[in-house]
C-alpha positions as CSV (number, residue, x, y, z in Angstrom):
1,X,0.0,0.0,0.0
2,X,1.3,3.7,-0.5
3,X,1.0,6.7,1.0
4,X,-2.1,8.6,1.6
5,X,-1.7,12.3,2.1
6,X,-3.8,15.2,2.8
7,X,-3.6,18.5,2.0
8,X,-5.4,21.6,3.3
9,X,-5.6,24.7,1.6
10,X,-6.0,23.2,-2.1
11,X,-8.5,25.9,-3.1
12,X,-5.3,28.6,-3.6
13,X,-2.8,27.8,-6.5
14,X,0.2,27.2,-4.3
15,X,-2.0,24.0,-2.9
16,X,-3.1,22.9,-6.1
17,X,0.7,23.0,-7.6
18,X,1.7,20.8,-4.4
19,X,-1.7,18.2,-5.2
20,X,-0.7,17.8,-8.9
21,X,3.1,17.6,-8.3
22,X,3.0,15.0,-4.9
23,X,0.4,12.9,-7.0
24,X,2.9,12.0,-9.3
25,X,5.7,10.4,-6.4
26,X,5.9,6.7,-7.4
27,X,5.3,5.7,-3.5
28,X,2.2,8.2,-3.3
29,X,-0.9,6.0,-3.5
30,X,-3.7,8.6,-3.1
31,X,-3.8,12.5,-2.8
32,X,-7.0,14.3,-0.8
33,X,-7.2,18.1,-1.3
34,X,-9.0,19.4,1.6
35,X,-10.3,23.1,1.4
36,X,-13.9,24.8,2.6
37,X,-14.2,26.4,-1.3
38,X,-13.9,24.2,-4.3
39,X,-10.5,24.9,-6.6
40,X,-11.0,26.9,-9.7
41,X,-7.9,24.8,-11.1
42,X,-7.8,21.3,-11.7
43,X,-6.3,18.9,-8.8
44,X,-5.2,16.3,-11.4
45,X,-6.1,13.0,-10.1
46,X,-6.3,13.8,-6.9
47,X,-9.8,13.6,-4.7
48,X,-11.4,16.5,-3.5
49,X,-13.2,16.7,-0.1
50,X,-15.1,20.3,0.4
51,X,-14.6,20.7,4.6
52,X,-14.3,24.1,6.9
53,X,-11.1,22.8,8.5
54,X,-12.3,25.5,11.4
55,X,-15.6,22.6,11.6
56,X,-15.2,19.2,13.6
57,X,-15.8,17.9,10.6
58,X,-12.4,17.3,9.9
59,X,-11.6,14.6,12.2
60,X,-14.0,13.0,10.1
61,X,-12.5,13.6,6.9
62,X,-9.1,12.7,7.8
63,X,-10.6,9.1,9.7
64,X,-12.2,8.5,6.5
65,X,-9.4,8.6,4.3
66,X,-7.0,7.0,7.1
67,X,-4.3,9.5,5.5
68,X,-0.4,8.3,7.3
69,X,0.3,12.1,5.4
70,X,-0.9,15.5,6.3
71,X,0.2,18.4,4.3
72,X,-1.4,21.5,6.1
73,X,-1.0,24.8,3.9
74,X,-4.0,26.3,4.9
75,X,-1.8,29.1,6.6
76,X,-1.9,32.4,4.5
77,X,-2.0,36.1,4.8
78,X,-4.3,36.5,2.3
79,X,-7.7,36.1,2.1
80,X,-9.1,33.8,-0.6
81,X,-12.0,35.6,-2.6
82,X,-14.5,37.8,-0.8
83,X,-13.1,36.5,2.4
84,X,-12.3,39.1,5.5
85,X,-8.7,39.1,8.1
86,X,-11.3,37.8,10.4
87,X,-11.9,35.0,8.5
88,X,-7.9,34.6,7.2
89,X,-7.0,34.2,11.2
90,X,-10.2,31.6,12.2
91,X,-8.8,29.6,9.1
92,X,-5.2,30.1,10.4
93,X,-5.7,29.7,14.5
94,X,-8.5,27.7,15.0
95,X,-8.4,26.0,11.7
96,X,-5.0,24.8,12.7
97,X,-6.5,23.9,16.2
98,X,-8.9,21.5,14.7
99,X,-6.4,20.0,12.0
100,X,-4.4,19.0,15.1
101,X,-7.3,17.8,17.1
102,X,-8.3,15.7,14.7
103,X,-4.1,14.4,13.8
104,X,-4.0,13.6,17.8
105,X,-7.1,11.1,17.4
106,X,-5.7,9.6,14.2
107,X,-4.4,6.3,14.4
108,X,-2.9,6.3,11.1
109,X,-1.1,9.8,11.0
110,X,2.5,9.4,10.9
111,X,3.6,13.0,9.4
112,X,2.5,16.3,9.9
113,X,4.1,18.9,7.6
114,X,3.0,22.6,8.6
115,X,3.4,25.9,5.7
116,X,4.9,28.6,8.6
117,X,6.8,31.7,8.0
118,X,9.8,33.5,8.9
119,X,7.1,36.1,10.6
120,X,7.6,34.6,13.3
121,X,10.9,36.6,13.8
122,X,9.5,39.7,13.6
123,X,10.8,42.8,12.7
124,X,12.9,45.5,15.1
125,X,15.8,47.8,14.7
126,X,18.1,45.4,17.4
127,X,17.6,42.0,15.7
128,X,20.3,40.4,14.7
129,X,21.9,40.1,11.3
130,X,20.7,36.6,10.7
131,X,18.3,34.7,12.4
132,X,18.6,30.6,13.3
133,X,15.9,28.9,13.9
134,X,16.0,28.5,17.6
135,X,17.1,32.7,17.7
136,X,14.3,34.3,20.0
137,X,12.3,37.8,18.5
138,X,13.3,40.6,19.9
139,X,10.0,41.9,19.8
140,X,7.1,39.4,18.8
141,X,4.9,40.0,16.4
142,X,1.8,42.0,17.4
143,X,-0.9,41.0,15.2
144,X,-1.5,40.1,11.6
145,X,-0.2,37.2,9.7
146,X,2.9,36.9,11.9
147,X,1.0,36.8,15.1
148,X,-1.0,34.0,13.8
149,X,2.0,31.8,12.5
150,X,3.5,32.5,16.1
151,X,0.2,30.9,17.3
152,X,-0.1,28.3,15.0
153,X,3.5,27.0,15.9
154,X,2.8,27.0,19.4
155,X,-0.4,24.7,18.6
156,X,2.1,22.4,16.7
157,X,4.5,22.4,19.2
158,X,2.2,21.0,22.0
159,X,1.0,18.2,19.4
160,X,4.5,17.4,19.3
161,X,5.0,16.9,22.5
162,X,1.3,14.8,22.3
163,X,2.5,12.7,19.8
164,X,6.0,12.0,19.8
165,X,5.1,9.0,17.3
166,X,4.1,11.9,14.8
167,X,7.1,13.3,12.6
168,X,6.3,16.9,12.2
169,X,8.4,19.0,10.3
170,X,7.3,23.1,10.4
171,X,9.0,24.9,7.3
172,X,9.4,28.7,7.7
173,X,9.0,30.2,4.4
174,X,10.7,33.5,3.8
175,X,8.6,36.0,1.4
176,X,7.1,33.7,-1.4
177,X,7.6,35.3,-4.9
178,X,6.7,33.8,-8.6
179,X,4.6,34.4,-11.7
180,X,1.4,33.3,-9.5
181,X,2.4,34.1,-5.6
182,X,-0.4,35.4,-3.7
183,X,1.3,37.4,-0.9
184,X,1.3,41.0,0.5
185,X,4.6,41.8,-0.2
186,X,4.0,40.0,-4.1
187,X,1.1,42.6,-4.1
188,X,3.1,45.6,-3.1
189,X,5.6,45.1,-5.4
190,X,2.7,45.3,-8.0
191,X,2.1,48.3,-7.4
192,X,2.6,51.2,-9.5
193,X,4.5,53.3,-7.0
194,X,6.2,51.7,-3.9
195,X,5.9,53.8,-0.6
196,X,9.7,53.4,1.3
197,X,10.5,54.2,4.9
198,X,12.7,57.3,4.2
199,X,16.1,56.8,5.8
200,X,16.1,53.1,5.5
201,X,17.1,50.6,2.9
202,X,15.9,46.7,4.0
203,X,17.8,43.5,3.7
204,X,15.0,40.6,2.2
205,X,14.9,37.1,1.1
206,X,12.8,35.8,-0.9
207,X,11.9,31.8,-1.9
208,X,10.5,31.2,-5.5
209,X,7.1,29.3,-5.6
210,X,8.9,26.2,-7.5
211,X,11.0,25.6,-4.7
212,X,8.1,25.6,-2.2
213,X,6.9,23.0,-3.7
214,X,9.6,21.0,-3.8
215,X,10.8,21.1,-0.1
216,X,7.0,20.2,0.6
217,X,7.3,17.2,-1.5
218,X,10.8,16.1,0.4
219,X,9.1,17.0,3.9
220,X,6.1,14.8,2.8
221,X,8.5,11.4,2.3
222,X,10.9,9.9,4.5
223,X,13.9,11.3,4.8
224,X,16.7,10.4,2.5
225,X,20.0,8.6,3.9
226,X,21.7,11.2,6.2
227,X,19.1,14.0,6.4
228,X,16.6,14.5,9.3
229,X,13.0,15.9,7.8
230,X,11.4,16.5,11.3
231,X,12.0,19.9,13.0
232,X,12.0,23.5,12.4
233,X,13.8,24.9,9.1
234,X,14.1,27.8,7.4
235,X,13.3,28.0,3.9
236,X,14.5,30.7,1.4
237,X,16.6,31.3,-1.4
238,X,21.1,32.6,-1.2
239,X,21.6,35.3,-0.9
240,X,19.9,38.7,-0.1
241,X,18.7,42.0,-1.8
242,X,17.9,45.9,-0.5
243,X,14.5,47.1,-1.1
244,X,15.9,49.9,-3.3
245,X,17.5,47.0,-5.6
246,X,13.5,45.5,-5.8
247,X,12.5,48.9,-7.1
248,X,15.2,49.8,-9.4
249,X,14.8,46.1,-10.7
250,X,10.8,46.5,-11.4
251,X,11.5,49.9,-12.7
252,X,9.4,51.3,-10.0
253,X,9.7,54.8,-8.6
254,X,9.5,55.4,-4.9
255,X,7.9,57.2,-2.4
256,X,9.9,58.1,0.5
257,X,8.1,58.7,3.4
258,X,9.1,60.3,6.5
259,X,7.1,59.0,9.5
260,X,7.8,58.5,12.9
261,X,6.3,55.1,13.0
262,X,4.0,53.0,11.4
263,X,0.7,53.4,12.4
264,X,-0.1,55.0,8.7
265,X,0.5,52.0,7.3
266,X,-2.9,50.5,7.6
267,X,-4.7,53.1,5.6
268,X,-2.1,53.9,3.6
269,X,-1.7,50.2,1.9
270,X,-5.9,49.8,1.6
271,X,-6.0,53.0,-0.1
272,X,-3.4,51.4,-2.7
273,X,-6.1,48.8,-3.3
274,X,-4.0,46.0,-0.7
275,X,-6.3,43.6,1.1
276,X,-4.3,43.2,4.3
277,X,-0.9,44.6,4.8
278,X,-0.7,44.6,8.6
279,X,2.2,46.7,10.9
280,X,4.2,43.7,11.0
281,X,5.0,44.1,7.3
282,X,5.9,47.9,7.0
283,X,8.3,46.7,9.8
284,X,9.8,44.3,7.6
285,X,10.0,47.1,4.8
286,X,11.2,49.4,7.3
287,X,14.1,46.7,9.3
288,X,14.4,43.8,7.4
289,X,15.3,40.0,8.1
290,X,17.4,37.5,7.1
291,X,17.6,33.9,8.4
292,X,20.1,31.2,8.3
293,X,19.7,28.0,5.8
294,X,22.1,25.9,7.0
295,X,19.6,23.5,8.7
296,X,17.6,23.4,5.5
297,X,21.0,22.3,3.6
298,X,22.2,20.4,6.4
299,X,20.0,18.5,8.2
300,X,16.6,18.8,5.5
301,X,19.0,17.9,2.5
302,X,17.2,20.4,0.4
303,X,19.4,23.0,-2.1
304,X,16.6,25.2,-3.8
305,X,16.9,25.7,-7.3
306,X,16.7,29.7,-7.1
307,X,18.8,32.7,-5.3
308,X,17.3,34.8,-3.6
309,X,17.8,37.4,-7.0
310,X,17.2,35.1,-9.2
311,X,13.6,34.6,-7.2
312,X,12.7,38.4,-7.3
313,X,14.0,38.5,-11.7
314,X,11.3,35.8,-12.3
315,X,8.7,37.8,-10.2
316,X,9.8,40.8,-12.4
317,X,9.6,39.3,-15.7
318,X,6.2,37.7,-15.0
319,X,5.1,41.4,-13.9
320,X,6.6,42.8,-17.0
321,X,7.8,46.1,-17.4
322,X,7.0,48.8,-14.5
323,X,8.1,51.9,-15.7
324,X,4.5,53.2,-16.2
325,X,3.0,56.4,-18.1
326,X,3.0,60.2,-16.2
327,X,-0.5,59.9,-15.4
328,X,-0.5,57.2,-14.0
329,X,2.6,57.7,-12.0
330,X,1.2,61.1,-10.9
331,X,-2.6,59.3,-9.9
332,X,-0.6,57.0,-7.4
333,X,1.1,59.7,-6.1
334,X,-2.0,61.5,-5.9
335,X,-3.9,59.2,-3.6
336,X,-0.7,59.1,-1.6
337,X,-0.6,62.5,-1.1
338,X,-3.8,62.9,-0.1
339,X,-3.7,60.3,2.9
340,X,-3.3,62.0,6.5
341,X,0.1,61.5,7.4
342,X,1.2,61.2,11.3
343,X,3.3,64.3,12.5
344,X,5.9,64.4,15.5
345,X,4.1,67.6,16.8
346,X,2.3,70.7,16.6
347,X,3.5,72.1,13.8
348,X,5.4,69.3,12.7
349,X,5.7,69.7,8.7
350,X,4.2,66.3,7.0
351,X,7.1,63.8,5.5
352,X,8.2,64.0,2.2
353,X,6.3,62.8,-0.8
354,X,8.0,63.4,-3.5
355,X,8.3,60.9,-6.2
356,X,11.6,59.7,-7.6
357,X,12.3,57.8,-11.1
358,X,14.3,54.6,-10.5
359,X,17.8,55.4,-11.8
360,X,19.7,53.5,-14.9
361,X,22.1,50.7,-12.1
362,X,23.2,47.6,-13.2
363,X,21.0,46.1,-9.9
């Protein structure tokens, strides 16, 4: 008999690129996608089950299958549809807390593999230059996405701990980027005019979507002779580049903003037409992060196909070019410009706002 695996969050295309591609492992036996909407995209031969993984009803689903495999990548930042942040953190948190629930009954669950994030670091002006994956946050993250992957991980954790039988490997993604990513930062760097942190130039890594797939697939087997696929790893591509090497890169221009912190952020992103770009991720556009890989190369046995560059030049191609027409340069600016921005004082003069051209560099 082979393997039997099941995987949450097939309704986005990051899950249904993981149900088509683990489908076709010689030991795989039978794939169930799991997701509370039914997938637009095809899920090969795979077998879909329409369940709310935030329901009971999961514990059914998975003791009906008697999956040995559970993929669980129904942990995003974005919402899927018409769907609310409410909704995206009920999915995330007490999604996850059913999912694991139900993995605890199981008899036949033998590995859990769990989509996280490098979020979970945070974001602050003292971190340290590269994080490992047992480095503490300086500062943990307050709400949004990262709050919830902090939660989530803490779930997983204690199921652990439950069932030491269970191998449970948690991969902490650094920014996802490809033709079809569906993140917050993929969306910023759509759009037409990138708002900056004046004064400040972040370090980010970024893993390309075909790699995320892949280390899924090695996570999902047993591990190879001399690697270890249980644990905590960091997952993202060599190298790392400065926010002002994305923009010149897209040909975007930039709007520098001078603010004292980042409570504009909110209003500011929605009014560029973002669904959810929480504090937590001007932070990151404002301090950076960078984590270690050695555990992934080490210990995971996994060497991803694309740098870190290479990542962000496939994200730019598929966005084509970004230098963009006056008008509509100057519209973007426009609805920046007319957002209420914080001031240090009484009489405090507004930050700057003025738009500048990306420069001719070989970046």
């Amino acid at each position: 008999m082979g393997k039997v695996v099941l995987v949450t969050g097939v309704a986005r295309q990051l899950g249904g690129r993981f149900v088509r591609r683990i489908q076709r492992d010689p030991d795989v036996e039978r794939v169930v996608g799991v997701d509370a909407v039914r997938p637009e995209h095809h899920l090969g031969g795979a077998e879909f089950v329409q369940a709310d993984i935030r329901q009971s009803t999961i514990a059914r689903v998975l003791a009906e299958t008697g999956a040995d495999t559970v993929v669980h990548l129904d942990v995003t930042a974005t919402a899927l549809g018409s769907g609310s942040r409410t909704t995206v953190k009920e999915t995330n948190v007490i999604g996850t807390m059913q999912l694991l629930g139900a993995c605890q009954k199981s008899p036949t669950v033998k590995r859990l593999v769990v989509k996280s994030s490098t979020n979970v670091y945070g974001s602050a002006p003292r971190d340290p230059a590269v994080f490992t994956e047992t480095t503490s946050a300086k500062s943990l993250p307050s709400g949004g996405f990262a709050k919830d992957t902090v939660e989530v991980e803490g779930y997983v954790r204690g199921f652990a701990r439950r069932r030491p039988d269970v191998a449970v490997c948690v991969l902490r993604f650094a920014n996802i980027l490809g033709p079809t990513a569906e993140t917050p930062l993929a969306s910023y760097f759509a759009l037409p005019v990138l708002p900056t942190v004046f004064g400040y130039d972040p370090r980010l890594q970024f893993v390309h979507e075909d790699d995320v797939i892949e280390v899924l697939r090695i996570a999902s087997h047993e591990p190879a002779r001399g690697t270890l696929n249980s644990g905590t790893f960091n997952i993202a591509g060599d190298g790392v580049l400065l926010l002002s090497q994305c923009s010149r890169r897209l040909g975007r221009p930039t709007v520098p903003l001078l603010l004292p912190a980042v409570t504009w952020a909110g209003s500011l992103v929605r009014t560029l037409g973002m669904t959810d770009f929480s504090p937590e991720q001007i932070r990151l556009l404002t301090h950076g992060r960078v984590v270690s890989t050695t555990q992934m190369r080490e210990t995971l046995g996994f060497d991803p196909r694309y740098t870190t560059a290479e990542t962000f030049a496939d994200f730019a191609r598929s966005h084509g070019p970004g230098l963009l027409p006056p008008e509509a340069v100057a519209r973007a600016v426009e609805r920046v410009g007319a957002l209420p921005l914080a001031r240090s004082g009484p009489g405090s003069a507004p930050g700057p706002s003025v738009v500048h051209p990306p420069t001719p560099s070989a970046n």
